[in-house]
C-alpha positions in Angstrom: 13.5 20.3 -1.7 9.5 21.0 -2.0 7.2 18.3 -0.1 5.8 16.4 -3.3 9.5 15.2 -4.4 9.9 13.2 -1.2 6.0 11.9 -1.7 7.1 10.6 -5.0 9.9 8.2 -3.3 7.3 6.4 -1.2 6.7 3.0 -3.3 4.0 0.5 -2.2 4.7 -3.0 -2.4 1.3 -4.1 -2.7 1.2 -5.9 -5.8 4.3 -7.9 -5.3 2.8 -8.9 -1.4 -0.6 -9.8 -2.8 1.1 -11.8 -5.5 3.2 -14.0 -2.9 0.0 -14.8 -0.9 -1.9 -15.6 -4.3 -4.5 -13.2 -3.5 -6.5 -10.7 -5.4 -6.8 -6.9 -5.0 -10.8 -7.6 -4.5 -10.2 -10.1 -2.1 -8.1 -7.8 0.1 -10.9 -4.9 0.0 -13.4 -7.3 1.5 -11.1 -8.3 4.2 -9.6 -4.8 4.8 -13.2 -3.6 4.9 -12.4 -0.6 2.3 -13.4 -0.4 -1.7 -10.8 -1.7 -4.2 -10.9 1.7 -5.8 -8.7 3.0 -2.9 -6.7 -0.2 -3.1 -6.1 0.8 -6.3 -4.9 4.2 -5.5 -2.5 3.0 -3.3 -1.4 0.0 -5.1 -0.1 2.2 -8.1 1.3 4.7 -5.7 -1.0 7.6 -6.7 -2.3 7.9 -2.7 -1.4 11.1 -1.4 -2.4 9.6 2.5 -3.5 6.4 4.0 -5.4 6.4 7.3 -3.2 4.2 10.2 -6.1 2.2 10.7 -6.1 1.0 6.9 -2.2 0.0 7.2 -2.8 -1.5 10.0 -5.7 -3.7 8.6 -4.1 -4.3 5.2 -0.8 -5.1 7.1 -3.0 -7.6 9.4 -4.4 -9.6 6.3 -1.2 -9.9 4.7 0.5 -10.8 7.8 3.3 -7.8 6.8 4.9 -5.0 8.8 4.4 -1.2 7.9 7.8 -1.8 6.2 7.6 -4.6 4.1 4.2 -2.3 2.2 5.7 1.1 1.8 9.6 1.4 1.0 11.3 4.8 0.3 13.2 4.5 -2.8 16.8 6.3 -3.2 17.0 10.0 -4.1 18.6 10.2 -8.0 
């Protein structure tokens, strides 16, 4: 099975963590300390990487573990 079929099972839960914590995508980049663009990437799960120090920041402001972000979704 090629590389990019297993990168398409990797969801990020961003929008429904930022919506529990009534917090905006903009807000998040300021405390994360990166641009909302790259939020944005990763929100709509069209990032292809994400640096461990971003996780760990974005996972420190919405007091969330690694696994409660990113889940992999079942093979069809």
């Amino acid at each position: 099975m090629p590389v990019d079929d297993d990168e398409a099972r990797v969801h990020c839960r961003l929008d429904e963590l930022l919506d529990e914590r009534g917090m905006t995508l903009a807000r998040l980049a300021e405390l994360v300390g990166v641009t909302v663009v790259n939020l944005s990437v990763l929100k709509n799960d069209r990032a292809r990487a994400i640096r461990f120090s971003t996780l760990t920041a974005v996972c420190d402001v919405l007091q969330c573990d690694v696994g409660d972000l990113l889940v992999v979704t079942p093979r069809e």
